[in-house]
C-alpha positions as CSV (number, residue, x, y, z in Angstrom):
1,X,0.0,0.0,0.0
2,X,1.5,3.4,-0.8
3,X,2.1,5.7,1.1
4,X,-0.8,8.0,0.0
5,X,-3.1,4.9,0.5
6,X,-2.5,5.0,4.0
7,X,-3.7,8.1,4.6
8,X,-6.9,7.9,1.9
9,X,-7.8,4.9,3.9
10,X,-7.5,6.7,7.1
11,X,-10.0,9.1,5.5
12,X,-12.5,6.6,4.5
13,X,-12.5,5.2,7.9
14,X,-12.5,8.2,10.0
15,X,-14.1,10.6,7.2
16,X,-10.7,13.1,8.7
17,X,-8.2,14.7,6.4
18,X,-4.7,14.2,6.9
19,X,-5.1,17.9,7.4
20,X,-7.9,17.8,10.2
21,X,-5.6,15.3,11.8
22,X,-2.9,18.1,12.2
23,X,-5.1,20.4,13.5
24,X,-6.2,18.2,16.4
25,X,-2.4,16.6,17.2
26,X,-1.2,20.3,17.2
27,X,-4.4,21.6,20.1
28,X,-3.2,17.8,21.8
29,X,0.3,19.3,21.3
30,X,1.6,16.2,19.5
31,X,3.8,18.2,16.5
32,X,5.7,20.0,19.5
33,X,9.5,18.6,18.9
34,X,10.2,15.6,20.8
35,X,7.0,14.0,20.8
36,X,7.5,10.4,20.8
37,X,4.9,8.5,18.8
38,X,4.0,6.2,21.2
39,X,1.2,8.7,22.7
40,X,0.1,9.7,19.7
41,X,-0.6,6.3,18.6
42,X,-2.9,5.1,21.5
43,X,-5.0,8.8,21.2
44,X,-5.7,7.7,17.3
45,X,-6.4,4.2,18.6
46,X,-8.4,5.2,21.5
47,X,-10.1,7.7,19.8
48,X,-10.3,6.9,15.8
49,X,-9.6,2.7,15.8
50,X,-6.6,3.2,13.6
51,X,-4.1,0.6,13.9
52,X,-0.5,1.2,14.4
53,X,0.6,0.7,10.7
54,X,-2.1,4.0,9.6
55,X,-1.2,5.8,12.8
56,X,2.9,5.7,12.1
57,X,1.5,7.0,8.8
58,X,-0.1,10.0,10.5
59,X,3.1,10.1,12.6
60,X,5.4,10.8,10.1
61,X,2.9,13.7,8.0
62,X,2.9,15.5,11.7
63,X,6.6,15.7,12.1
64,X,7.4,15.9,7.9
65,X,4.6,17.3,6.5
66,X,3.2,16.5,3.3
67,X,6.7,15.1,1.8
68,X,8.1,11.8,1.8
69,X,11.8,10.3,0.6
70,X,12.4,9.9,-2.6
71,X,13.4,6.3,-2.2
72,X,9.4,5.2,-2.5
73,X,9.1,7.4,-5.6
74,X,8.6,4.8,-8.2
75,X,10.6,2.4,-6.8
76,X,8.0,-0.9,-7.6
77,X,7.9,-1.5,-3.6
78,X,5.0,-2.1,-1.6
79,X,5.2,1.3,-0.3
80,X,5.6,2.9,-3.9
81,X,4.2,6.7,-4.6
82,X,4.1,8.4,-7.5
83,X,5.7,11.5,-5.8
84,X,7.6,12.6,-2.9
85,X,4.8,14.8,-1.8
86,X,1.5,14.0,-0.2
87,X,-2.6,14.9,-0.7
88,X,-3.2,16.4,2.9
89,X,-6.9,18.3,1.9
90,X,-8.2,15.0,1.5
91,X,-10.0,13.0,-1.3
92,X,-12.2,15.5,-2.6
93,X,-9.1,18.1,-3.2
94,X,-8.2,15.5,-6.3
């Protein structure tokens, strides 16, 4: 699953943007530096049922943003993207 999957399904299930989801870590004070992840992942479990795999993926867009490396840029893998940077306003903004 891409990258990009990750956080489309995340939508689906929680009907969230990647971009609502900043929002809310940054009031919970989650993209402050030195945030381990652990926390953050049980408040998505606890409160949206995301699993670890989608929450890492949330993870990662809080302290990077929307861009990725460019070693999953068309590189075949299961994690493969077309691009290095992400769709954070959601599936309509496509």
């Amino acid at each position: 699953m891409s990258f990009q999957s990750y956080l489309d399904n995340i939508e689906l299930k929680t009907g969230k943007t990647p971009r609502e989801f900043i929002a809310l870590a940054e009031a919970k004070g989650f993209t402050a530096p030195g945030v381990k992840a652990t926390p953050i992942v049980d408040w998505l479990k606890a409160d949206f049922g995301l699993g670890r795999g989608h929450a890492m993926a949330l993870v990662h867009v809080f302290r990077n943003g929307d861009v990725i490396s460019d070693k999953h840029v068309d590189s075949g893998g299961t994690h493969s993207d077309p691009s290095n940077r992400l769709e954070l306003d959601g599936l309509a903004a496509r």
